[in-house]
C-alpha positions in Angstrom: 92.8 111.6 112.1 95.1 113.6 109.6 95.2 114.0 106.0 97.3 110.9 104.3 99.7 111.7 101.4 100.4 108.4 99.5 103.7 108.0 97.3 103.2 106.9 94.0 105.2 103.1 93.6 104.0 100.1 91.9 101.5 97.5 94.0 102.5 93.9 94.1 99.8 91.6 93.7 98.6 90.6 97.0 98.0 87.0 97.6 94.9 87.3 99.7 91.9 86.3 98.5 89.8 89.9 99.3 92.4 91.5 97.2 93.0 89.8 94.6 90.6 91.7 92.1 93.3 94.2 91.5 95.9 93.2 89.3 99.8 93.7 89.8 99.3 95.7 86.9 96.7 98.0 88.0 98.1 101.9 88.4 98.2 103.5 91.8 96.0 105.5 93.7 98.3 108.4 93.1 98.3 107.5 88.8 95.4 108.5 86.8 96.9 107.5 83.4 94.9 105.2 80.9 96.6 101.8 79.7 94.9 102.5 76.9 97.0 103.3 73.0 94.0 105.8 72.4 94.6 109.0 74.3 91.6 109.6 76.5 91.0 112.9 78.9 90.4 112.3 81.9 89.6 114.7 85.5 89.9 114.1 89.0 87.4 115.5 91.4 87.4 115.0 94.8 84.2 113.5 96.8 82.7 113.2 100.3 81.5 109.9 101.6 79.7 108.9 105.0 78.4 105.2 106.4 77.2 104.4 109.5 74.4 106.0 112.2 73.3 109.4 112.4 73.4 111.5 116.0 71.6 114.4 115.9 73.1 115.5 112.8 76.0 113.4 112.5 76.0 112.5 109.3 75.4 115.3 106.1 72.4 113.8 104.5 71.5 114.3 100.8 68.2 115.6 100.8 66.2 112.4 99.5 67.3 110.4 102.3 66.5 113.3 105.3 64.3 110.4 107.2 67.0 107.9 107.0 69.1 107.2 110.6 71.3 103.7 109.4 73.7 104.0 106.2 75.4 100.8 106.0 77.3 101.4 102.9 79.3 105.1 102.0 77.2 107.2 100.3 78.3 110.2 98.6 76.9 113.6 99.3 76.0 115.6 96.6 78.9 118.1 95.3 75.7 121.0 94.9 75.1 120.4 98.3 78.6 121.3 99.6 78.6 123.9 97.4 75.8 126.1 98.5 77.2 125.5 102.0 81.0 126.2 101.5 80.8 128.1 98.4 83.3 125.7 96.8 82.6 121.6 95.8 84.4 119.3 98.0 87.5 119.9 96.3 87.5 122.9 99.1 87.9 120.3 101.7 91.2 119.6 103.4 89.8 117.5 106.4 86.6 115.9 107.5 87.4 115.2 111.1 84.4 112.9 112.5 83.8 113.2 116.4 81.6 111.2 119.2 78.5 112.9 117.6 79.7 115.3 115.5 81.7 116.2 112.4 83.7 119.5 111.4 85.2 120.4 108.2 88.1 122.2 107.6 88.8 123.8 104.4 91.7 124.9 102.2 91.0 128.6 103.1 91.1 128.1 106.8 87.3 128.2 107.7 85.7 125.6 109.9 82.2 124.2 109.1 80.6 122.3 112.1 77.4 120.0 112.8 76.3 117.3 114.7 74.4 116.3 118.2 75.9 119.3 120.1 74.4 117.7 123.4 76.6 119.8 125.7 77.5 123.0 123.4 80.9 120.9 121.5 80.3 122.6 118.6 81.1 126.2 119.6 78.1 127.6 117.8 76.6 129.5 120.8 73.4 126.7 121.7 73.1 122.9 122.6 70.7 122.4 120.0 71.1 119.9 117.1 72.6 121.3 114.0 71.8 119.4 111.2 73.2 121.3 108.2 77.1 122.4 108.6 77.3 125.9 110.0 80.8 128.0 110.6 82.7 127.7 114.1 84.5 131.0 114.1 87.1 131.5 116.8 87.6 134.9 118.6 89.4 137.6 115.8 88.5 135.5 113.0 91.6 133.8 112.6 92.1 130.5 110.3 91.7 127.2 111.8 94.2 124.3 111.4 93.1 121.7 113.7 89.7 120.7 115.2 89.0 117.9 117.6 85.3 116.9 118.8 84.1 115.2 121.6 81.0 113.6 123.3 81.0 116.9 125.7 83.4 119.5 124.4 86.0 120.2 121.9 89.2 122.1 121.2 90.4 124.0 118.0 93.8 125.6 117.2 94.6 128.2 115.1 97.1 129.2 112.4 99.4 130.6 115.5 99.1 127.7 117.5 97.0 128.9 119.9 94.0 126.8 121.9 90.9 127.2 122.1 88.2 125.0 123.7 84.2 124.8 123.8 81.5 122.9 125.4 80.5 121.4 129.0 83.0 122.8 131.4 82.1 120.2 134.1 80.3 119.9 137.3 80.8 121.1 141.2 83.3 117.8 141.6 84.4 117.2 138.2 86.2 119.6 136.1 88.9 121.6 134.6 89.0 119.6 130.8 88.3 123.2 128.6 91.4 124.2 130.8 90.4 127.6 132.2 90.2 127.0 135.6 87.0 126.4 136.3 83.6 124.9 136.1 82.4 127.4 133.3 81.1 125.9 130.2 81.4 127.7 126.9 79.3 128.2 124.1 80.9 129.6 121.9 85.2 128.8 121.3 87.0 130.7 124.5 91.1 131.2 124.1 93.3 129.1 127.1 95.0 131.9 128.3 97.3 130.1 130.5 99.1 128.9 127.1 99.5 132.4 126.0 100.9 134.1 129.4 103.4 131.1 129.6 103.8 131.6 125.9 103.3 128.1 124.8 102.2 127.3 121.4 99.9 124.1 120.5 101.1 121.2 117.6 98.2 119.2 118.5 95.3 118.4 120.5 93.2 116.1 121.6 89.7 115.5 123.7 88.5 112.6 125.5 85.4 112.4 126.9 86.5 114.6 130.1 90.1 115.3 129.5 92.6 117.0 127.2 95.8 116.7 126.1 98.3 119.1 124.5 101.4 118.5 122.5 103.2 122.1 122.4 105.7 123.3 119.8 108.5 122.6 121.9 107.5 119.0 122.6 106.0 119.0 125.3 103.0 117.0 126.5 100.1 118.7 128.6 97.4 117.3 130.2 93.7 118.7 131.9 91.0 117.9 133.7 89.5 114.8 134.8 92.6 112.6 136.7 90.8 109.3 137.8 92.0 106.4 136.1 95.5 107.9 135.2 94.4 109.7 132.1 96.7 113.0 133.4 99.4 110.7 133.6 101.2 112.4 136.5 101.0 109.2 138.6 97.4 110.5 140.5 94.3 110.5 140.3 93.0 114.1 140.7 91.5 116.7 138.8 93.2 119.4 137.2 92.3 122.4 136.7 95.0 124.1 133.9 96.6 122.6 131.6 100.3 121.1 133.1 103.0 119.2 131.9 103.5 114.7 132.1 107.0 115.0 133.5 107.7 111.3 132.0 107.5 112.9 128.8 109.7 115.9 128.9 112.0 117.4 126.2 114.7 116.5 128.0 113.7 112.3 127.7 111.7 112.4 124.7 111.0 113.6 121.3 107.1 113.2 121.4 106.0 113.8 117.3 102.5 112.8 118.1 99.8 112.3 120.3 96.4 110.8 120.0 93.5 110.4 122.6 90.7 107.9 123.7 87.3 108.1 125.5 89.9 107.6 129.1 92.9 106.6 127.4 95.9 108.5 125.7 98.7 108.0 123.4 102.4 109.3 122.6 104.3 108.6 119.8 108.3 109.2 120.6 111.6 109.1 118.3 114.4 109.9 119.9 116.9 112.3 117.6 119.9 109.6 117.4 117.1 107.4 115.7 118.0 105.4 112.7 114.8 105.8 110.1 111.3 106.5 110.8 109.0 105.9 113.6 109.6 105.6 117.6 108.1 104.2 120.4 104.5 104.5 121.5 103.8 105.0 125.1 100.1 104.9 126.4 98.7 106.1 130.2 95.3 106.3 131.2 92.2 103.7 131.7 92.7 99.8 130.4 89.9 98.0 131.4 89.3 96.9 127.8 92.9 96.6 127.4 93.2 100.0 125.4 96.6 100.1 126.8 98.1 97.0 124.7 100.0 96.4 128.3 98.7 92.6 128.0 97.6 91.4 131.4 94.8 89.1 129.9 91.8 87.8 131.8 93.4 90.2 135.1 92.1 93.3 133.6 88.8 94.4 135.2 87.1 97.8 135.6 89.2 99.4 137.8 92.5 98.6 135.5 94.7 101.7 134.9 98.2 103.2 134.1 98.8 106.2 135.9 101.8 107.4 134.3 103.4 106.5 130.6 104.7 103.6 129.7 105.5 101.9 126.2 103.0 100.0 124.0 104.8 96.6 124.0 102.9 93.9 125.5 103.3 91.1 127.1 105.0 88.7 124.1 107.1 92.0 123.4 105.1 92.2 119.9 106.0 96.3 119.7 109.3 95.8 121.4 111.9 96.3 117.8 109.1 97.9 116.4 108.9 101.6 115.2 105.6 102.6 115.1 105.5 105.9 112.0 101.0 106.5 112.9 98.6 105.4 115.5 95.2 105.7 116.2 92.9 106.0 119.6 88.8 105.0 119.6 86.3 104.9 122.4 88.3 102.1 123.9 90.7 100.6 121.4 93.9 101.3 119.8 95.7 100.8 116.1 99.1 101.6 115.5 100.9 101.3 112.0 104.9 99.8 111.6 107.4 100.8 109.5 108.2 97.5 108.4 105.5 97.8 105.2 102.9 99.5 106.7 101.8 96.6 109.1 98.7 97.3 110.9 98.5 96.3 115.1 95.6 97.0 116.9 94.8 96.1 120.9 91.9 96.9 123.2 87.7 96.4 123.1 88.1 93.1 125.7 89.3 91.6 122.5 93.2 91.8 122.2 95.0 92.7 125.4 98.1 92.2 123.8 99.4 94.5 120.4 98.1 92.1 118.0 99.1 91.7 114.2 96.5 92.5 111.6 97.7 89.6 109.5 95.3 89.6 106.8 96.6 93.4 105.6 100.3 91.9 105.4 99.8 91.8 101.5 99.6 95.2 101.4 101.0 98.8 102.9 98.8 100.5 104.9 99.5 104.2 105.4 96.6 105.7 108.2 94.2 103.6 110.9 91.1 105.5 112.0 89.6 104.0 115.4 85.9 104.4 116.3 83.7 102.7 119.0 84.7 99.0 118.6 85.6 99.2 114.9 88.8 100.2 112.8 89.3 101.8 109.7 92.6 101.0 107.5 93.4 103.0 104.3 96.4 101.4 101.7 98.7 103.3 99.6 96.7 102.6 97.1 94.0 104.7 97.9 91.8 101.1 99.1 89.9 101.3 101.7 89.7 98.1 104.3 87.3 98.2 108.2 87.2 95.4 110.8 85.4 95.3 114.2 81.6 95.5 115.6 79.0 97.4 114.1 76.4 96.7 117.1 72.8 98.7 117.4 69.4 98.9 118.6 68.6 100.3 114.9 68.6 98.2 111.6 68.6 94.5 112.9 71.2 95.3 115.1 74.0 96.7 112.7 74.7 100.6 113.0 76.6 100.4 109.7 80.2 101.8 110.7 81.9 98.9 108.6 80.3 100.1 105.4 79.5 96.6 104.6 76.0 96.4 103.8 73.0 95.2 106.1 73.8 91.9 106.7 77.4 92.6 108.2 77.5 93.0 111.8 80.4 91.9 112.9 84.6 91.3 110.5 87.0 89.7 112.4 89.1 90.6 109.9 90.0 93.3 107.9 88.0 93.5 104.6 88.0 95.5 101.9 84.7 97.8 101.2 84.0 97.3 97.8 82.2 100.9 97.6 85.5 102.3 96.4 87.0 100.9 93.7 91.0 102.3 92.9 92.6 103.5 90.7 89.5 105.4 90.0 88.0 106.3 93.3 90.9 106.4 95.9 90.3 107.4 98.9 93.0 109.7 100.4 92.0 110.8 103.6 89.5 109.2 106.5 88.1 109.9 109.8 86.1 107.6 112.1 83.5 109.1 114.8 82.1 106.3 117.7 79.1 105.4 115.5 79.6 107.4 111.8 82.2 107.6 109.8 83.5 109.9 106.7 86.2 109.9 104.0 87.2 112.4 101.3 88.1 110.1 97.8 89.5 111.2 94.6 88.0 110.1 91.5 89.2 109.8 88.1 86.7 110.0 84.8 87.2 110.3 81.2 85.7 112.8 79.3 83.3 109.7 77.6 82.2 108.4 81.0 81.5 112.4 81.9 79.5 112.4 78.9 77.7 109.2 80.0 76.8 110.3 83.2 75.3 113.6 81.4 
């Protein structure tokens, strides 16, 4: 999940009933102007929230609420907090990235703060104990971190240079090859791919799934490693590798691939082509589908065993993707969301649910500019800075409800997308989310004047 950037332009009023308490003439998420004739100062301070169940450490808990395991609404975590631990507030934050059972932050200086489960060594900090409180991930040299991605057994960091590094379980006698070093060897602590360097390859982006990776290099390329049954290598087998090595459907030469994005056993690849008429491409997705995380349609057919071994495009069977250009997408445990550029309309597909792309029609009042996928529930975020989550929020804990839709105790399950009332634009808007399989985290911006800051005090 990346960092959303929303353009400042005037909100229509929506005609659906969960958003109708904002008013056409309410300001943007981006506007922090008073309507007011009297002149009124006002500051903008940026925030940490987190909802749903705590792993191991998941979740940064304020420290009257240590015992707690279930937060079904966002809470925000106290700015003292962060900044005894970062040495800056959470305006140092650029990213919260939110994994299976972990979270890492990366800040505006480069550093990486990690914490979480850390079951199988994922968060690089030299154990496989829980670590409750963040603590820094520091890569070999020192160098600054740009992107970090966290899985339920290991995880994968680039630096500034775009170069990879990878941490965690490194796999068994029969199953490995996902940290891409060419062996069985798990890793404490972060250890630099190599292979990338000698064949001087440099990384955009990366992704983990629960035994494989995939690479997206500078030069457009798309890389895959590790575990090969089901198709999630996408080089039309089902065997392990060992090094990273290139999806020949998906070369340069055929593609542009902008993006990539990567399930439990599933991937994704967002394509443009360069004779492309305005934003967006085509999605293609390879890998697992027996929830229909594919969006390949098939229905009631797909079972267990249902795969794609090599790419193919998102289109379904009614063609609903087919004249669409998708500009973001999103991959969970074993579902998919994708957004249009036709207004920011929201698809999602997979979870035995939707085999088919399926139009989120109750968002159509509205333009949705990122989609953040968990396990069984979705997370969409407006250019308005709103905030809006649909799916299952199944547990064992708390009557059953493990609080990833931020909707309060008594919801367990939204059909539809609804809006979570705990942020309230234009003076909280949220600008950037992330969604783990059971916890979630956003960074929101808010607004007060210098009376309500005198209120508060």
């Amino acid at each position: 999940t990346t960092t959303t950037e929303r353009v400042a332009t005037s909100a229509a009023t929506a005609t659906l009933p969960i958003h109708r308490r904002f008013s056409s003439s309410s300001s943007t998420g981006a506007s922090s102007s008073s309507s007011s004739s009297t002149t009124s100062t006002s500051t903008t301070k940026t925030q940490l929230y987190f909802w749903g169940t705590d792993t191991g450490g998941s979740i940064w808990k304020n420290p009257h609420s240590q015992d707690a395991k279930v937060f079904d609404v966002p809470f925000c975590v106290e700015d003292d907090l962060i900044r005894e631990t970062f040495g800056s507030g959470a305006d140092g934050i650029a990213q919260v990235v939110c994994g299976a059972t972990d979270t890492a932050y990366l800040l505006e200086n480069g550093q990486c703060f990690v914490m979480g489960q850390n079951k199988n060594g994922q968060l690089g900090v030299g154990h496989q104990n829980p670590v409750p409180t963040p603590v820094p991930l520091v890569l070999p040299d020192n160098p600054k971190i740009r992107q970090i991605e966290l899985g339920p057994k290991f995880s994968a960091a680039t630096d500034e240079d775009g170069n990879l590094y990878t941490f965690g379980n490194g796999g068994t006698l029969t199953t490995m090859g996902w940290l891409g070093h060419g062996n069985a060897e798990s890793q404490l602590r972060p250890k630099l791919v190599e292979s990338l360097v000698e064949d001087q390859c440099r990384v955009q982006r990366v992704g983990v799934g629960e035994m494989h990776m995939t690479v997206l290099t500078t030069d457009g390329e798309v890389l895959t490693t590790g575990h090969g049954a089901y198709g999630k290598l996408g080089n039309l087998e089902s065997i392990d590798r060992l090094y990273l090595d290139t999806v020949a459907v998906l070369t340069p030469d055929a593609y542009h691939v902008s993006d990539i994005a990567v399930g439990k056993s599933f991937n994704l690849a967002l394509t443009r082509t360069t004779t492309a008429q305005g934003r967006g491409g085509k999605l293609f997705a390879w890998g697992k589908n027996s929830k229909g995380q594919l969006g390949s349609g098939m229905g009631l057919s797909v079972d267990t065993f249902a795969m794609q071994e090599y790419p193919e495009p998102v289109e379904g069977e009614s063609d609903t993707l087919l004249h669409q250009r998708i500009v973001k997408m999103a991959a969970g445990h074993s579902h998919a969301a994708a957004i249009s550029d036709d207004g920011g309309r929201v698809y999602f597909w997979g979870m035995s649910l939707q085999f088919d792309p399926t139009l989120v029609e109750e968002l159509n009042g509205v333009t949705i500019v990122d989609v953040a996928c968990g396990e069984d529930y979705t997370l969409a975020l407006d250019e308005r800075g709103a905030l809006y989550s649909f799916g299952v929020a199944s547990s064992a804990l708390l009557r059953g409800n493990s609080g990833v839709l931020g909707q309060g105790s008594s919801v367990k399950q939204l059909a539809q997308a609804t809006l979570m009332e705990a942020f309230d634009p234009p003076t909280q808007t949220v600008r950037q989310i992330s969604a783990g399989w059971k916890h979630a985290a956003c960074l929101v911006s808010t607004t007060t004047t210098a009376a309500e800051e005198e209120k508060e005090s």
